[in-house]
SERO-4910 file (N, C-alpha, C, O; in steps of 0.05 Angstrom, whole numbers):
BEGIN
 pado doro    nc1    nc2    nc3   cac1   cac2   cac3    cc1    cc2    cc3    oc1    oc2    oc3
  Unk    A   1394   2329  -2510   1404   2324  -2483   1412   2295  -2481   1400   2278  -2495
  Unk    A   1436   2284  -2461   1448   2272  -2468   1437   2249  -2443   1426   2261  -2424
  Unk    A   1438   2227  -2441   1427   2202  -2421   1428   2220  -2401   1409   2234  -2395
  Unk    A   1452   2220  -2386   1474   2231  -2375   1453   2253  -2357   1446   2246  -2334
  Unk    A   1444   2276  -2368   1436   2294  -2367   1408   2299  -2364   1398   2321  -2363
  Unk    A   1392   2268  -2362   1367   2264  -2361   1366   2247  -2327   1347   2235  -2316
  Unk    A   1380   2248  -2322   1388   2229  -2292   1361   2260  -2278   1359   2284  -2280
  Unk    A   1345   2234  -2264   1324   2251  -2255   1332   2252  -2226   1349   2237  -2217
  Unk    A   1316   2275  -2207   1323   2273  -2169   1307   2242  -2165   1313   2232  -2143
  Unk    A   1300   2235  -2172   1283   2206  -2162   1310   2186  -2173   1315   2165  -2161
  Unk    A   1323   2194  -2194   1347   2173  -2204   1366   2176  -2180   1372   2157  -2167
  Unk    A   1372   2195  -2175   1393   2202  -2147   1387   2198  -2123   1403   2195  -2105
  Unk    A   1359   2199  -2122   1351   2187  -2089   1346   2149  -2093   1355   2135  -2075
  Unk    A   1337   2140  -2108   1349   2113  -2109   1371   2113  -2108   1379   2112  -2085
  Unk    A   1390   2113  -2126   1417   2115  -2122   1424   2104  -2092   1433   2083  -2082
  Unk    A   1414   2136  -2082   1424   2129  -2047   1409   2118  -2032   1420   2109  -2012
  Unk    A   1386   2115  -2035   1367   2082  -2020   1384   2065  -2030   1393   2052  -2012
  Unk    A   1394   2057  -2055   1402   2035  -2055   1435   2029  -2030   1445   2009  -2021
  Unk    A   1439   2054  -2028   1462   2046  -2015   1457   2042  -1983   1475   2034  -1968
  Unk    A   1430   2049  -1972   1422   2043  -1946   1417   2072  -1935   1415   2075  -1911
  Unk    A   1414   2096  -1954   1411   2119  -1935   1375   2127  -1935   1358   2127  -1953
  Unk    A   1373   2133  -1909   1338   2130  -1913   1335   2163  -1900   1353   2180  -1901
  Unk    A   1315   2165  -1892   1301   2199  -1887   1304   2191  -1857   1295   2171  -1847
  Unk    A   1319   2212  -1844   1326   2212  -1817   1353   2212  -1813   1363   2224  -1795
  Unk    A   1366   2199  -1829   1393   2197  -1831   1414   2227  -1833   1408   2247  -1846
  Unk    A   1436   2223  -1818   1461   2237  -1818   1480   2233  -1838   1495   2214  -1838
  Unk    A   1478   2254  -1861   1505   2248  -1879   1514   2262  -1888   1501   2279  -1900
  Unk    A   1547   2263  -1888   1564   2271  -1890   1581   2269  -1916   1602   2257  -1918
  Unk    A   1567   2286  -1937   1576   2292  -1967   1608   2303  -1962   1618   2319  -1945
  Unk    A   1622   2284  -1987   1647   2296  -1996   1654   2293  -2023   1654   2270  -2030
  Unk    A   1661   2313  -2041   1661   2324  -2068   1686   2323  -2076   1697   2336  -2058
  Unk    A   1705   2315  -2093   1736   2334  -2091   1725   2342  -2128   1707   2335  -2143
  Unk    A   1752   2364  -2130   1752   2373  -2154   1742   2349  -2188   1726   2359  -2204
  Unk    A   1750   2327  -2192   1746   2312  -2210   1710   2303  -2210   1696   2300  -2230
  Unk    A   1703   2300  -2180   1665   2293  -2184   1657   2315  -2185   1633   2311  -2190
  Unk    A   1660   2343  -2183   1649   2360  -2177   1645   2372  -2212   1627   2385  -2224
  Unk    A   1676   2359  -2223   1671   2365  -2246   1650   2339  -2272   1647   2347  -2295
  Unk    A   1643   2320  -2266   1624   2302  -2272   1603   2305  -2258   1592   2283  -2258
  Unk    A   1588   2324  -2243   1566   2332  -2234   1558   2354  -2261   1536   2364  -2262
  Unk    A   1575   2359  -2277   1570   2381  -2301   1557   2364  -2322   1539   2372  -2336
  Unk    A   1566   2341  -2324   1562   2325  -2341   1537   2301  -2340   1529   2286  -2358
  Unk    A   1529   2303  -2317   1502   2293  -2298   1484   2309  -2300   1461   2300  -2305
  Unk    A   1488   2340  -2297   1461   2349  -2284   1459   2380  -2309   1437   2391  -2311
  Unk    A   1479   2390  -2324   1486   2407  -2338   1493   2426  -2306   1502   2419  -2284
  Unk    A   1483   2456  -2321   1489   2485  -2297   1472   2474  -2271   1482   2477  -2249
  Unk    A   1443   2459  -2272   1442   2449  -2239   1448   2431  -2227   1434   2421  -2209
  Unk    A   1471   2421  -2236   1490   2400  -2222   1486   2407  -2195   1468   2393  -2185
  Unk    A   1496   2423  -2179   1494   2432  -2148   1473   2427  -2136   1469   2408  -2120
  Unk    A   1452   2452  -2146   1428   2451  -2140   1418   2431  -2140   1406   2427  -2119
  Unk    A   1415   2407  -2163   1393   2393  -2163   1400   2362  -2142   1384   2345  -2133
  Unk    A   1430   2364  -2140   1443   2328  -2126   1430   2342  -2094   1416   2329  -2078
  Unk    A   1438   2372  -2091   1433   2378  -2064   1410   2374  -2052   1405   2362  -2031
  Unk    A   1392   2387  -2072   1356   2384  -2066   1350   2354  -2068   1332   2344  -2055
  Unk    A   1362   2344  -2081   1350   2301  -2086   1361   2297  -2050   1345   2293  -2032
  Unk    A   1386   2300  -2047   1391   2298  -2013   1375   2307  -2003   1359   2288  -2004
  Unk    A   1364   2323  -1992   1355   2338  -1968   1321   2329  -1973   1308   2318  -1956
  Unk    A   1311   2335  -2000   1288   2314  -1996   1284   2291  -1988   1262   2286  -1978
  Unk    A   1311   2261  -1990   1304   2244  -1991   1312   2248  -1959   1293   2238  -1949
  Unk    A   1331   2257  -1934   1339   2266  -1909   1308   2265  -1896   1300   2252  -1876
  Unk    A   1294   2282  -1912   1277   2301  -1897   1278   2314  -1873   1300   2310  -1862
  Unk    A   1263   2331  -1859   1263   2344  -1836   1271   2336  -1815   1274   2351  -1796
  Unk    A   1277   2308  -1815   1287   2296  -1786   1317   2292  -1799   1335   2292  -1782
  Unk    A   1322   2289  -1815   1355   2280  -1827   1372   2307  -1822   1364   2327  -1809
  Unk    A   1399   2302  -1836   1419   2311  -1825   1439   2319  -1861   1450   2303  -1876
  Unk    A   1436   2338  -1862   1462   2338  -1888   1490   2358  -1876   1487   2381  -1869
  Unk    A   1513   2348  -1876   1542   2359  -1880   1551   2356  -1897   1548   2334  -1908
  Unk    A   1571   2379  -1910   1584   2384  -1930   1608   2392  -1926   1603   2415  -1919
  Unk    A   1635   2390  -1924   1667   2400  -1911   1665   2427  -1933   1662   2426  -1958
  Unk    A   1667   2454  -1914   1676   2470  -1929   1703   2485  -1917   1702   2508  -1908
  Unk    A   1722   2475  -1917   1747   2467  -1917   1759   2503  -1927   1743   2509  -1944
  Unk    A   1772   2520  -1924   1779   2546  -1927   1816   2535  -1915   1830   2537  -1935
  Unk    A   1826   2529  -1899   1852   2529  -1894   1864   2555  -1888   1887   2559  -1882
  Unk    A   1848   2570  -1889   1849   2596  -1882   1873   2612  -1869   1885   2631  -1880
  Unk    A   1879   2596  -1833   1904   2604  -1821   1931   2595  -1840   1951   2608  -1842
  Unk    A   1927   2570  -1853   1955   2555  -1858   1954   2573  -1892   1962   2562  -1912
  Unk    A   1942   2603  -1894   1947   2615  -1917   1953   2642  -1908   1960   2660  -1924
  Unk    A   1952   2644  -1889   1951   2671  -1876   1931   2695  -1885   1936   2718  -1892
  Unk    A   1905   2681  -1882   1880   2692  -1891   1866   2688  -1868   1868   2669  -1852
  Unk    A   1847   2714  -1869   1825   2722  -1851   1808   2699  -1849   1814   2683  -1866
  Unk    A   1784   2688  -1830   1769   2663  -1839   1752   2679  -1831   1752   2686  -1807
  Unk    A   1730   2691  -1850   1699   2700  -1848   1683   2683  -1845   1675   2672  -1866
  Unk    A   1674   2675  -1821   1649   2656  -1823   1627   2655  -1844   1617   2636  -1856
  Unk    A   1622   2679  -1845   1595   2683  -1868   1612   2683  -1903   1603   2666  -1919
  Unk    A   1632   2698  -1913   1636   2707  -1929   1658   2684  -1942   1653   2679  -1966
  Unk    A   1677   2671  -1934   1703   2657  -1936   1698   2632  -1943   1695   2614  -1927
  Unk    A   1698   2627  -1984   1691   2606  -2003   1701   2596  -1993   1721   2603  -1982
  Unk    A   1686   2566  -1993   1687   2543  -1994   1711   2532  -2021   1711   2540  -2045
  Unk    A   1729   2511  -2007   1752   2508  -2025   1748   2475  -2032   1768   2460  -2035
  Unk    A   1728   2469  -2032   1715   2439  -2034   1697   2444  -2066   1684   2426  -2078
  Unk    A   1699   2456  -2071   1680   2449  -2100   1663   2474  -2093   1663   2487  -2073
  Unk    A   1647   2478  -2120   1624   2497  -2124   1594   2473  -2109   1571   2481  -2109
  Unk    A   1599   2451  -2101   1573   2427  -2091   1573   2452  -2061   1556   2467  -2051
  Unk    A   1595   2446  -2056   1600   2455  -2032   1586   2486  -2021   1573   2489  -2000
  Unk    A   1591   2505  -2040   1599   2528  -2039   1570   2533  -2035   1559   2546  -2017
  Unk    A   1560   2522  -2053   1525   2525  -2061   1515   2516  -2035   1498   2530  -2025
  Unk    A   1520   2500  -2027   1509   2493  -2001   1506   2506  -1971   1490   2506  -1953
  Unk    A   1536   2519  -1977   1539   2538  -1949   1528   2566  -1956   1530   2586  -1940
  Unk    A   1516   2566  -1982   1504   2598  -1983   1475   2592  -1979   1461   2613  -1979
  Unk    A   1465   2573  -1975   1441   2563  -1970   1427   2579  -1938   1440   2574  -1918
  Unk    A   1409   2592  -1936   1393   2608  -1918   1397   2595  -1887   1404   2605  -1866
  Unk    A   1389   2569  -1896   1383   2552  -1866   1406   2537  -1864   1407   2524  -1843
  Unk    A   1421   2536  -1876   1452   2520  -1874   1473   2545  -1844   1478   2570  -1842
  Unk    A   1481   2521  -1826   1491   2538  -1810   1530   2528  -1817   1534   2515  -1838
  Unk    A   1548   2534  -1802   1578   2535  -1806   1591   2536  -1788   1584   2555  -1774
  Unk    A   1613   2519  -1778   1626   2517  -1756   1649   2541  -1754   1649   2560  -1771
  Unk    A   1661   2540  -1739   1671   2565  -1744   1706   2557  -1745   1724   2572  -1750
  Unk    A   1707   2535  -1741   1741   2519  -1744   1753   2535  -1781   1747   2529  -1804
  Unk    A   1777   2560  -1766   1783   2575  -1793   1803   2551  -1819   1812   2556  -1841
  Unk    A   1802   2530  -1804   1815   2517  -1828   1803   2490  -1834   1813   2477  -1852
  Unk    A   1787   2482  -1822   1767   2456  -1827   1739   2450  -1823   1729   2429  -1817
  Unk    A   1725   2481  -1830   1691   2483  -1820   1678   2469  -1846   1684   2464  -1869
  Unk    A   1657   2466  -1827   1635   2441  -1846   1610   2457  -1843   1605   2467  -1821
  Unk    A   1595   2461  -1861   1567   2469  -1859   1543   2447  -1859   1542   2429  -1876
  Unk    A   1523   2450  -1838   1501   2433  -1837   1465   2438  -1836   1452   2458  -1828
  Unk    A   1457   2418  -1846   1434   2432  -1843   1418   2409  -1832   1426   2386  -1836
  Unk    A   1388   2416  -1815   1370   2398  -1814   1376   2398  -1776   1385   2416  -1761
  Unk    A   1365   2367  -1770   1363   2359  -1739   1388   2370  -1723   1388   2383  -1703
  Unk    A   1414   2358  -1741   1439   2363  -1716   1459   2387  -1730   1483   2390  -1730
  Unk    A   1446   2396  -1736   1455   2430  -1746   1476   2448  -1726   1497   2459  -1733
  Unk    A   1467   2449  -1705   1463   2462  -1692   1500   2444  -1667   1520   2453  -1656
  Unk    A   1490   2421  -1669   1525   2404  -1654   1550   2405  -1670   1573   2403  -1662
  Unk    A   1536   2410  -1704   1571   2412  -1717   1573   2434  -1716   1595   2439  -1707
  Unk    A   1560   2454  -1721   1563   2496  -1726   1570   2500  -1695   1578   2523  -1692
  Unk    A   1570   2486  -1676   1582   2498  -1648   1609   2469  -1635   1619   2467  -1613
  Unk    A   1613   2450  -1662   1640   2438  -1645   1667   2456  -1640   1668   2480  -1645
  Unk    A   1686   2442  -1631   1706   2456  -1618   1719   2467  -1646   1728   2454  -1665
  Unk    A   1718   2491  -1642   1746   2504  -1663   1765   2512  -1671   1772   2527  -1689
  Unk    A   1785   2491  -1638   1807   2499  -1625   1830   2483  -1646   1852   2491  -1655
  Unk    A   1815   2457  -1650   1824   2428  -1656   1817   2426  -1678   1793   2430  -1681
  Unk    A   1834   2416  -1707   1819   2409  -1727   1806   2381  -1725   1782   2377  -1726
  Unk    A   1826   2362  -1722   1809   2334  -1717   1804   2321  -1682   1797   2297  -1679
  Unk    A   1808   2335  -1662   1802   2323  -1634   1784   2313  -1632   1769   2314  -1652
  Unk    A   1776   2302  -1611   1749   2285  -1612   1711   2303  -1606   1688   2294  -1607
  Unk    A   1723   2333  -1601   1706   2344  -1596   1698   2362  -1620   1682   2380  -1616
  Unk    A   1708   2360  -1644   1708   2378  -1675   1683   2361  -1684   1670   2342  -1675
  Unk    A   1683   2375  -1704   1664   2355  -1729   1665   2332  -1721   1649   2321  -1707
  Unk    A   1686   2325  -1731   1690   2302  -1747   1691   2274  -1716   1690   2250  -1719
  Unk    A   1693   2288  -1693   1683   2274  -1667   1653   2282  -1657   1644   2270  -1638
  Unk    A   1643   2297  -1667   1608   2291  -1681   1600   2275  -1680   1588   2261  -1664
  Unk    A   1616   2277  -1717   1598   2254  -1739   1609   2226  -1729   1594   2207  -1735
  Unk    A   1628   2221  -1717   1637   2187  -1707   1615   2182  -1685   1603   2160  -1686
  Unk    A   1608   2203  -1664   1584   2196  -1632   1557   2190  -1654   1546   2168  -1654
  Unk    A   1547   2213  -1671   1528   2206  -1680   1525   2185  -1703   1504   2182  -1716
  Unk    A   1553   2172  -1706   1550   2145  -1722   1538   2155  -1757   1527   2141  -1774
  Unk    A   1545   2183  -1757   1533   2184  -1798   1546   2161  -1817   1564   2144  -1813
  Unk    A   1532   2166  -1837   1539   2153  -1862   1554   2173  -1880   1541   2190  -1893
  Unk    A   1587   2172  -1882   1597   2189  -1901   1596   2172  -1926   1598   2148  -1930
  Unk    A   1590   2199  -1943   1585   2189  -1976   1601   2208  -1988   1600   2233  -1987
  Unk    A   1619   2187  -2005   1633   2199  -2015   1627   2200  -2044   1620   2180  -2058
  Unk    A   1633   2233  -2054   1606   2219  -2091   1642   2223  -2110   1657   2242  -2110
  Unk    A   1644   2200  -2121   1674   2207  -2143   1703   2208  -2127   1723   2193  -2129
  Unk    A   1700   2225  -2113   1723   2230  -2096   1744   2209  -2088   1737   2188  -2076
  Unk    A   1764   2212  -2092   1784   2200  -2080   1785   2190  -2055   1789   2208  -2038
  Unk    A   1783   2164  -2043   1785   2147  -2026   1802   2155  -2013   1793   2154  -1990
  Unk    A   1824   2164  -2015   1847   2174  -2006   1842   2202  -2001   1862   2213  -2011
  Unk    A   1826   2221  -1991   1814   2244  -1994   1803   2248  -1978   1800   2271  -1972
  Unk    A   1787   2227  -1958   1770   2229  -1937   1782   2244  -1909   1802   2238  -1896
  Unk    A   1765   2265  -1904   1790   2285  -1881   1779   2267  -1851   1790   2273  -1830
  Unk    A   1760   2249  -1852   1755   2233  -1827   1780   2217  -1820   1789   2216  -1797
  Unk    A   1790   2204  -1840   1817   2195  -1839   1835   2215  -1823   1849   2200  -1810
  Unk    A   1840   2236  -1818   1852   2248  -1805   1849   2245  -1773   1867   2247  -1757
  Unk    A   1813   2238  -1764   1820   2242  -1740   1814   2215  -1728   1805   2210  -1705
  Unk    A   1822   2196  -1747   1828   2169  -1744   1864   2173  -1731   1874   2170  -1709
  Unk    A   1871   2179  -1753   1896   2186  -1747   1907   2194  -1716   1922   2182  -1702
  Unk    A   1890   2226  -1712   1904   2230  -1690   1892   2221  -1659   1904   2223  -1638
  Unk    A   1866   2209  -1666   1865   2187  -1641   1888   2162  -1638   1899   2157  -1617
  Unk    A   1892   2150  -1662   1913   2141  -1659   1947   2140  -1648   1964   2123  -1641
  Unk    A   1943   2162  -1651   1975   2180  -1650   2002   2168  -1669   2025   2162  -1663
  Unk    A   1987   2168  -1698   2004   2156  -1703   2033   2175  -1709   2031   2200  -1706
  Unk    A   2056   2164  -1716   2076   2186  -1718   2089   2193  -1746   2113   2198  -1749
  Unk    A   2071   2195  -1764   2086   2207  -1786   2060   2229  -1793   2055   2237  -1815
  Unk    A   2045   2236  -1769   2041   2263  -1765   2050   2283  -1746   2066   2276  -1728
  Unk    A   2044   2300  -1746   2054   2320  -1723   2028   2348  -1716   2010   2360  -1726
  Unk    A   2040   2345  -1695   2010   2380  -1683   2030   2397  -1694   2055   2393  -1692
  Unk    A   2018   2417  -1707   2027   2443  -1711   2003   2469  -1707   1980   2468  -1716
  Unk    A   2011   2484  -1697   1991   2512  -1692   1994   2538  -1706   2014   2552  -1712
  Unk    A   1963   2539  -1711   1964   2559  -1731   1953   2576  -1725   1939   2571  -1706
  Unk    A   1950   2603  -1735   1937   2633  -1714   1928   2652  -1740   1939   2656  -1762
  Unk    A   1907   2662  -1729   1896   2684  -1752   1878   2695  -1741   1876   2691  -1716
  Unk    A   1857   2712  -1755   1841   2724  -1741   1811   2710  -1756   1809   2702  -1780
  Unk    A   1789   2710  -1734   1762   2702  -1741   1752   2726  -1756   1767   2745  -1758
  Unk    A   1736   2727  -1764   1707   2744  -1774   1680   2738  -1763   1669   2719  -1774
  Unk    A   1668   2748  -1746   1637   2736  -1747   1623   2748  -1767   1633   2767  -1781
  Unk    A   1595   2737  -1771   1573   2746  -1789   1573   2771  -1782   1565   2783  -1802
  Unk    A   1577   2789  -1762   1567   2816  -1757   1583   2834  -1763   1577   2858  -1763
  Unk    A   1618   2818  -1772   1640   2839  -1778   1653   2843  -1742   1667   2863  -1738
  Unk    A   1646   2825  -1718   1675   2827  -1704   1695   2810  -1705   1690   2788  -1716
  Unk    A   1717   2814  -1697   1737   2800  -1706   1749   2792  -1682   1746   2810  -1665
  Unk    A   1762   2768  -1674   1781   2772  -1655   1805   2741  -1666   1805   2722  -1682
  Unk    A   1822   2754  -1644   1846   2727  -1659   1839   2701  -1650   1824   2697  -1631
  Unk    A   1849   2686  -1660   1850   2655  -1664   1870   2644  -1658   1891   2658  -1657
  Unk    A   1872   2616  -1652   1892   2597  -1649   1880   2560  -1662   1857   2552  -1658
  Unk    A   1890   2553  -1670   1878   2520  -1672   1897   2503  -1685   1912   2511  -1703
  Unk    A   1896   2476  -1673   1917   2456  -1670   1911   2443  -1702   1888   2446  -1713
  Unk    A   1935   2429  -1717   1920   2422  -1731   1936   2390  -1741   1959   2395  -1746
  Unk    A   1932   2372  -1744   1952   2344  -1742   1961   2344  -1778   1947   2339  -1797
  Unk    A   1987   2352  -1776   1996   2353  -1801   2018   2333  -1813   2030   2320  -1797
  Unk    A   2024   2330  -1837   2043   2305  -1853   2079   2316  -1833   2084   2340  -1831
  Unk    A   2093   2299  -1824   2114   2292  -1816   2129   2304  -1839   2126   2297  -1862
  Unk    A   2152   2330  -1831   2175   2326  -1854   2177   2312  -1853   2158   2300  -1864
  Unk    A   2191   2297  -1846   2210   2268  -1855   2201   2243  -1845   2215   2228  -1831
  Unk    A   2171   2237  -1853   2166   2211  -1854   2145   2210  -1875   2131   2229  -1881
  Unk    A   2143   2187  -1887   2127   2183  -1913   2094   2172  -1889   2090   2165  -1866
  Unk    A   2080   2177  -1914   2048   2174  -1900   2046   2143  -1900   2051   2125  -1917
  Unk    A   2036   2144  -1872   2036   2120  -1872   2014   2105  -1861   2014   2090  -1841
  Unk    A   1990   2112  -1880   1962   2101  -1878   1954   2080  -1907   1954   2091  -1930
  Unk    A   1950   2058  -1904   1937   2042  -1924   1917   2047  -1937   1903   2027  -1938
  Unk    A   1907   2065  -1950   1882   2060  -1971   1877   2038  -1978   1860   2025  -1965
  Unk    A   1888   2029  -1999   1878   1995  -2004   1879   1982  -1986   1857   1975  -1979
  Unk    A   1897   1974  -1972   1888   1956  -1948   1869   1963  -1933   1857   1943  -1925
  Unk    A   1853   1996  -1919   1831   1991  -1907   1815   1988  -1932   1810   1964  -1929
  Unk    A   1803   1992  -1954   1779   1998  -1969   1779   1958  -1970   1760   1943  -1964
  Unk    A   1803   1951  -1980   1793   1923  -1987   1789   1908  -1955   1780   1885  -1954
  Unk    A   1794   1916  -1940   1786   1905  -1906   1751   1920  -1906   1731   1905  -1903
  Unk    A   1748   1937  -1908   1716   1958  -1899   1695   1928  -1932   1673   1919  -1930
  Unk    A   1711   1923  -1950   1690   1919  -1974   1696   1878  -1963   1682   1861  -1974
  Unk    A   1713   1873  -1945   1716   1842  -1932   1698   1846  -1924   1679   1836  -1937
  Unk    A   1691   1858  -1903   1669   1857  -1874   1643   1870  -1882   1628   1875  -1863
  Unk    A   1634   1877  -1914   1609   1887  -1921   1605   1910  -1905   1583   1913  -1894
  Unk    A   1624   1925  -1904   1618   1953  -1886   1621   1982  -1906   1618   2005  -1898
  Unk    A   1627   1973  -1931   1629   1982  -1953   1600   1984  -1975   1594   1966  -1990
  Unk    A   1589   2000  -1973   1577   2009  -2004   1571   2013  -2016   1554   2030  -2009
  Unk    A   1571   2009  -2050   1581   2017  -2059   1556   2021  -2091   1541   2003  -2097
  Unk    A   1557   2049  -2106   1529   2044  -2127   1554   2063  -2147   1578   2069  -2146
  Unk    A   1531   2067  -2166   1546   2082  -2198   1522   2103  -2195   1503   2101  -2179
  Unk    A   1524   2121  -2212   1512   2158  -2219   1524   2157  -2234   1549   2160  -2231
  Unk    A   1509   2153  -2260   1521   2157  -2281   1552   2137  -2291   1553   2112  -2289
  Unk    A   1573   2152  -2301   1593   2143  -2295   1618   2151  -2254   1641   2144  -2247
  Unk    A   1599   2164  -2242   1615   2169  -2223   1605   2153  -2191   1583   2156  -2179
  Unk    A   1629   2136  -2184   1620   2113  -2164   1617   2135  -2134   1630   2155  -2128
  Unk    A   1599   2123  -2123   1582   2133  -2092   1599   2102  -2076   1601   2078  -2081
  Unk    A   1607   2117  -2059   1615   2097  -2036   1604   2113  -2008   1610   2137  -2002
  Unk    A   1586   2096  -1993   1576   2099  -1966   1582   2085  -1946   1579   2061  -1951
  Unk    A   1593   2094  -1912   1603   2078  -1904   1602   2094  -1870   1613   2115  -1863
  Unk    A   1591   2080  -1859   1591   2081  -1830   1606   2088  -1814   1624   2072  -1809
  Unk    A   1607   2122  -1797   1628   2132  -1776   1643   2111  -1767   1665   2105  -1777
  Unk    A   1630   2098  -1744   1639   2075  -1736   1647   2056  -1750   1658   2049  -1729
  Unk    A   1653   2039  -1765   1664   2026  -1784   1686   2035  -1797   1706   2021  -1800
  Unk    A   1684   2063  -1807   1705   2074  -1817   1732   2080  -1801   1755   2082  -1809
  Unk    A   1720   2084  -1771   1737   2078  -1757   1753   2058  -1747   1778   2057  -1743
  Unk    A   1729   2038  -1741   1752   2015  -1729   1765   2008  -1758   1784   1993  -1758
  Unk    A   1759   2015  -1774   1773   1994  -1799   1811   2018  -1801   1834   2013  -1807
  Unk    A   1795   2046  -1792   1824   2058  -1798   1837   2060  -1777   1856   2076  -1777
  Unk    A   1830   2047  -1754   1841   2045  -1732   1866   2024  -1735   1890   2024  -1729
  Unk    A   1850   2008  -1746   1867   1973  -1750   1882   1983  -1774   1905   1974  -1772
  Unk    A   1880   2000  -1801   1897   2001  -1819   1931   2021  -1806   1955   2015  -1805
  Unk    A   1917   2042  -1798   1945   2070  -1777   1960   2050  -1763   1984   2046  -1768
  Unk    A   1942   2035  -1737   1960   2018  -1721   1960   1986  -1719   1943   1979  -1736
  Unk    A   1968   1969  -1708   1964   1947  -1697   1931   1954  -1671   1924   1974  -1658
  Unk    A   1922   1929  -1675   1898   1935  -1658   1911   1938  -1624   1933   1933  -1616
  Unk    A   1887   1948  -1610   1900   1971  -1579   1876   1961  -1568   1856   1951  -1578
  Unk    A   1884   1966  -1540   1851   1970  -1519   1854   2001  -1523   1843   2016  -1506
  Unk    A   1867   2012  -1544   1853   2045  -1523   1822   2041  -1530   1814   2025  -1546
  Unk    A   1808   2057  -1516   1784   2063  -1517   1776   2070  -1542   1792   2074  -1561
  Unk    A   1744   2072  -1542   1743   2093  -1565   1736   2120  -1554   1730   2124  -1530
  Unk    A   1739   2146  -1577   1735   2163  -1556   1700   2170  -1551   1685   2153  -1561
  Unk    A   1692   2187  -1540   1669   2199  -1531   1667   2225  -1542   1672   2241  -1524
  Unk    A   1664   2233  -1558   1663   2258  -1565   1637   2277  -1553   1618   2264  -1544
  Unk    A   1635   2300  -1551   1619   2308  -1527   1594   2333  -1549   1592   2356  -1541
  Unk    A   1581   2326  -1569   1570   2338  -1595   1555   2368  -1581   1538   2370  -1564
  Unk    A   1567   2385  -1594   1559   2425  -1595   1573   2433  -1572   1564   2448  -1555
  Unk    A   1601   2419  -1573   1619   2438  -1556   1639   2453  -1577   1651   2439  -1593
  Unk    A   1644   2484  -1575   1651   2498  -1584   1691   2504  -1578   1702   2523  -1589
***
């Protein structure tokens, strides 16, 4: 067995003490395809299992774990089963939302599954809206989590989106998409939900490097190693104002209020 592969749950819960996450805490895991595939190489076949269980022990009973299990479901012209409809975020992911006590929002193209204290405000935000201020992802900004991102592309973060459309900035656009739900019990009824999408004809026009090297100026950034794959942790709030100031020139608008387990 290889270093690599001896990384113990006590190696991974330092890990994330070191980055400031303690037991009580809200966080908001994101995986893309490339860490999900160096979690193979970390943990062997309980790669999933074992990063998941080091979280939720070090959370404990008062903490908070989210995971994006992302389906896109309407924009495929596919059914969105709450209970049944894989997770398109990784097998980290997948494993997580099959989990007993793990609950699921019901947004057919941007649901997140959660478990623990605030379980219960993301599995009932709005699932009209993918990024409005009343979805997830205007949650996790009121309740101020720590998103951690493990490997993943910087450029990948879907909070960035509802940076974006608080903003208004314009090389996105609303587009609406329609399909039918599934509940756990097998009823179905139709759907509608807004969703802020890339501009034909304008190039993206959000800074990655310029916010990451602004969030790692102001120590609002950071940042550990797992193995060979880098953990970046970083504050709702922070992540916002910093992608507030990267989308636009700075504004009085407000910030918003998001209103947590409105459906």
């Amino acid at each position: 067995m290889t270093q690599n592969r001896s990384l113990s749950s006590a190696a991974i819960a330092s890990s994330l003490s070191g980055l400031g996450i303690e037991p009580g805490d809200l966080v908001y895991l994101q995986l893309d395809d490339c860490s999900n595939a160096q979690l193979q190489s970390l943990f062997g076949s309980s790669r999933c299992e074992r990063l998941i269980d080091a979280i939720c022990d070090l959370l404990g009973e008062e903490g908070t774990l989210v995971m994006p299990t992302f389906t896109y479901s309407f924009s495929r012209g596919e059914i969105f089963d709450l209970q049944c409809s894989a997770s398109a975020m990784g097998p980290a992911s997948e494993a997580f939302r099959c989990r007993p006590e793990v609950r699921r929002s019901a947004n057919p193209m941007f649901s997140v599954a959660a478990r623990g204290r605030h379980a219960a405000a993301f599995a009932e935000a709005d699932a009209d809206d993918c990024f409005g201020v009343d979805t997830a992802f205007g949650v996790l900004h009121a309740l101020n989590g720590t998103i951690l991102n493990l490997g993943a592309n910087f450029s990948r973060l879907a909070f960035i989106h509802y940076v974006e459309q608080t903003a208004e900035v314009d090389y996105r656009v609303f587009r609406q998409f329609s399909g039918i739900v599934e509940e756990a019990d097998g009823t179905q009824w139709p759907a509608e939900v807004r969703s802020f999408v890339r501009h034909p004809r304008r190039p993206d026009g959000f800074n990655y490097p310029r916010l990451r090297g602004w969030l790692s100026e102001k120590a609002m950034l950071a940042t550990a190693k797992m193995g060979q794959m880098e953990l970046l942790a970083i504050k709702a709030h922070d992540l916002f104002t910093g992608g507030d100031g990267t989308v636009a020139p700075a504004s009085s608008r407000a910030t918003p209020t998001p209103s947590p387990g409105k459906r």
